[in-house]
N, C-alpha and C positions, 0 to 999 in steps of 0.2 A: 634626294633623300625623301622619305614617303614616311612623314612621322604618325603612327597608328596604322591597324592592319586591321582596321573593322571593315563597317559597312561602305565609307567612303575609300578607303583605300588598298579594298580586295580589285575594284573594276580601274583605279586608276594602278595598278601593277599589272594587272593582264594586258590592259589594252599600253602600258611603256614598252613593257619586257614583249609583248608581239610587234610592235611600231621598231624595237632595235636598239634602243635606250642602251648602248654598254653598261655601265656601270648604274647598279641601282641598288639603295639601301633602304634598308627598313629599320626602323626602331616599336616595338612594343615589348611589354612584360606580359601579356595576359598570354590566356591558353583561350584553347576553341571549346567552346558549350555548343550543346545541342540548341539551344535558340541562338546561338549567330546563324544557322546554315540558312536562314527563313531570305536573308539578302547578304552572307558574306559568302558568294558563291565560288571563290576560289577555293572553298576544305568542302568537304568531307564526311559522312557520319565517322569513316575511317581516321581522322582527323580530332574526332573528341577526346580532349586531355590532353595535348600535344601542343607545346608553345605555337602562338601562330607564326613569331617570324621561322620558324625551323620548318613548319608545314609549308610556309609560302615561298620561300628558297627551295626548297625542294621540287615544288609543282611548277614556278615558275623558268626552273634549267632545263627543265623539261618541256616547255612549251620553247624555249629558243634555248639551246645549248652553247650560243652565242654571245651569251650575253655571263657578266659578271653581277651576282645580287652577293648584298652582305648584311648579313643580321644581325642586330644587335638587341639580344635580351634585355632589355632596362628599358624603365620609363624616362623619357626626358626630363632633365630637370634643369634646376638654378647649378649645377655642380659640373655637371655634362653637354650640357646643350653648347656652348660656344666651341668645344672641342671635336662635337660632332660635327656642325654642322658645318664649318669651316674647310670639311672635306670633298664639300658635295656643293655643285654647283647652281643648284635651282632644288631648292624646297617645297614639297606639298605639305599641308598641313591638314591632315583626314582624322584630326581629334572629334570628341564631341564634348568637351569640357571648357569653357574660357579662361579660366589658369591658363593651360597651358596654351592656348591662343596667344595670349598675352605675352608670356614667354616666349612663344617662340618667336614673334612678332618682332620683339625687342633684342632678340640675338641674331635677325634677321638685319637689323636695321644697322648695328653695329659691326659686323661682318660685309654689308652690303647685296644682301644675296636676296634673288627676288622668291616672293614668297607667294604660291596658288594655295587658294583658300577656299573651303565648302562647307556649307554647314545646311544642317534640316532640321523640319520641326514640322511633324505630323505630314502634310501633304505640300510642303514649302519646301523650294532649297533658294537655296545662294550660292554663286561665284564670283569670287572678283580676283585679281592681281595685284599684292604691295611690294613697294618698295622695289617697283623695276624702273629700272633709268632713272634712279632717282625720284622717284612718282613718290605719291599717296601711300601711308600706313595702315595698317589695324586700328589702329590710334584714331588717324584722321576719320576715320568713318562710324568708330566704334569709340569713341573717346574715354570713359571707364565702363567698369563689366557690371553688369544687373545685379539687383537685389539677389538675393541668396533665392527668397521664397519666389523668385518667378522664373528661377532655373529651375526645367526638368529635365529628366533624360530619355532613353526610348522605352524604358520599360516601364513609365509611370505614361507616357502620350500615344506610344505605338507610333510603329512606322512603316509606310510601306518597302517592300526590298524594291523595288522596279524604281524610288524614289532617289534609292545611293546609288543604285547602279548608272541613272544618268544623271546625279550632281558630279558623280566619282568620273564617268566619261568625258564631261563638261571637261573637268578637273585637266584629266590628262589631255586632252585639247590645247588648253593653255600652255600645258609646258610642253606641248609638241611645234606648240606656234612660237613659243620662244627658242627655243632648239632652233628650227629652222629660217627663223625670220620673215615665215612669213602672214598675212594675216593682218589683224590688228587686236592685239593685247588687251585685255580687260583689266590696264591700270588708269587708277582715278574711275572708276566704272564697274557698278554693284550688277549682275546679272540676275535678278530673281524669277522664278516660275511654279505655279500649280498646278500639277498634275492632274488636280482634278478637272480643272477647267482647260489644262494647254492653252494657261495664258503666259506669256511669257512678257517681261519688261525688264529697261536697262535703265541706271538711276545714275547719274554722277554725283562727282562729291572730289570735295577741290582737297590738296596738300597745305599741311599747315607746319610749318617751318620748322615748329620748335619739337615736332613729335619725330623729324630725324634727327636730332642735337641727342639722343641718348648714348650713353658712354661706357654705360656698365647695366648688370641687371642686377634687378630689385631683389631684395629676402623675403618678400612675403605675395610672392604670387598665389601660392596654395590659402591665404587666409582672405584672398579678395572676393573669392568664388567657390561653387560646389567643383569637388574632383574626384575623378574617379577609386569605386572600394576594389583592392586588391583581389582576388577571389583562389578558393584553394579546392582541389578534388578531393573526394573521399580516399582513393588511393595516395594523395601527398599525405593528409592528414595523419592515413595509417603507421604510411614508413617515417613519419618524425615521430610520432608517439612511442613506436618500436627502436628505435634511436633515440630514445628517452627526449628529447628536445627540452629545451625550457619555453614552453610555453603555458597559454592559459586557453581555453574551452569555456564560453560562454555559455548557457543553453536559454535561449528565451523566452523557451514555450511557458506554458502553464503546469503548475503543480503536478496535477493528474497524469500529461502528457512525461514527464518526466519520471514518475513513479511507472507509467506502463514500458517503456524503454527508455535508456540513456546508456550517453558513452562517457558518461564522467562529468568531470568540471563542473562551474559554479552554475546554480539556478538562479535566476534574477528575471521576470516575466517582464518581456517588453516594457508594459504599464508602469512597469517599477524602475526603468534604466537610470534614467535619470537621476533619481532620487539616491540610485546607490551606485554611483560613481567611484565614490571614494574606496570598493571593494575593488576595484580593478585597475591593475600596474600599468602603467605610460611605459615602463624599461623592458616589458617582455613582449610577445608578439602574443595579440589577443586574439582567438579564431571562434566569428559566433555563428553558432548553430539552430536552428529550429527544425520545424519538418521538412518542411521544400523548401528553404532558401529566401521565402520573400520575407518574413520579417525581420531575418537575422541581416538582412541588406539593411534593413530600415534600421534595425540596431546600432547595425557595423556605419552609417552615415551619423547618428548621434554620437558614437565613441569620436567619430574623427572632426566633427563641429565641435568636441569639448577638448582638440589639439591631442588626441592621442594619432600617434602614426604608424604604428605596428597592427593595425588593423585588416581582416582577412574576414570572407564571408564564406562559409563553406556551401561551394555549390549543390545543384539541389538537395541540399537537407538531411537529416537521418534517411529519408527515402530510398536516398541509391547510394546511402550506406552500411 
């Protein structure tokens, strides 16, 4: 199971589903933007707007006709994640959010399923293996998740694509050496390297007892950590508006910008979100809008720090729509 279908987990599906992998699953909600294709080189420009697990099921029967993939639309969650993952034998975990790290981490642990882990940050990755044979957690190396304000993601630090494509390779490594037996497994053992320098180093880190004794998962993974903003295309936006939908329409630009075009809904300028909160429903789905998309993201991350969850960023912008 290959939880996310971004930048880490377009190169660890190519290189399973070419290696012969039968059965293989994918979990995401999002769709492909034209800024994934820069390093999620499985889609496409033909590909933009198009769920990714549906794009990468597709592209990948086609690279081995051999093989079974199955997609599931949803993000993982506290609700879903034990029912999933309990189907699938060996977990990758190609998020870039710690929620769900954590999460899955811990339904990993409880299930017993080992779990390959990658993660990057600007010209760094990491690989390690938890929870195989009994080994080391997420937990044990990672013991609780970062301050809010020193998580970022790759559209605030950048990232190079040649950087996922071989933390993602790494990845599928691992669970090709566990498949086969053979090798030696990177549990209890952190793999880090810079690409700038092609330095590479292995770090241990011992098992601590009480982080395999979990029994159930926690309610508030989403509130420990930043997590990913839903996102919506100009043509979804269209056809719910045209099927009347109940929803809401932010707009966050400025005054002016909003008197020269708009497509409706409330005006509230960035600068002001905060303060006018209380104008906006937690019960309906709220979708915020600016010109190109970045600060209606920054918006749509304040709505969901003040515990709203119907939150949606309209990709880029009134622009291209």
């Amino acid at each position: 199971m290959i939880i996310g279908c971004g930048g880490l987990g377009c190169p660890v599906l190519q290189y399973l589903a070419a290696a012969g992998i039968g059965n293989l699953g994918i979990i995401d909600d999002d769709i492909v933007e034209m800024s994934n294709l820069q390093r999620q080189i499985l889609f496409s420009n033909e590909d933009i707007g198009k769920y990714k697990v549906t794009a990468a099921k597709k592209k990948l029967e086609k690279y081995n006709p051999f093989i079974t993939v199955t997609g599931i639309g949803e993000r993982i969650s506290v609700s879903n994640a034990l029912d999933i993952i309990k189907q699938f034998q060996i977990i990758l975990d190609c998020t870039d959010n710690f929620s769900t790290r954590y999460l899955v981490n811990d339904a990993c642990v409880i299930l017993d399923k080992p779990l390959v882990s990658g993660s990057i940050y600007k010209f760094e990755g990491q690989v390690s293996v938890f929870n195989y044979l009994m080994g080391p957690t997420y937990r044990c190396l990672y013991p609780n998740p970062p301050q809010e304000e020193y998580v970022k993601d790759c559209s605030e630090t950048g990232v190079l694509g040649t950087l996922t494509g071989l933390t993602g390779t790494l990845m599928a490594n691992e669970a090709i050496k566990i498949i086969t037996g053979i090798g030696e497994v990177l549990s209890g053992k952190l793999l880090t390297f810079d690409i700038l320098t092609a330095h590479f180093q292995t770090f241990e880190y011992n098992l601590v007892q009480k982080n395999r004794e979990i029994t159930m998962l926690s309610s508030d993974y989403n509130t420990s950590c930043n997590t990913e903003i839903k996102q919506i295309t100009s043509q979804e936006l269209k056809e719910k508006l045209l099927h009347k939908e109940n929803l809401q329409i932010i707009d966050v630009r400025e005054p002016d910008e909003f008197l020269e075009r708009n497509i409706g809904g409330l005006l509230i300028p960035l600068g002001q979100l905060e303060n006018n909160l209380d104008k906006i429903s937690k019960d309906i789905p709220s979708i915020m809008v600016c010109r190109s998309g970045i600060r209606s993201m920054h918006a749509a991350k304040i709505l969901q720090k003040n515990n709203y969850n119907k939150v949606y960023n309209l990709i880029g912008g009134l622009i291209d729509y």
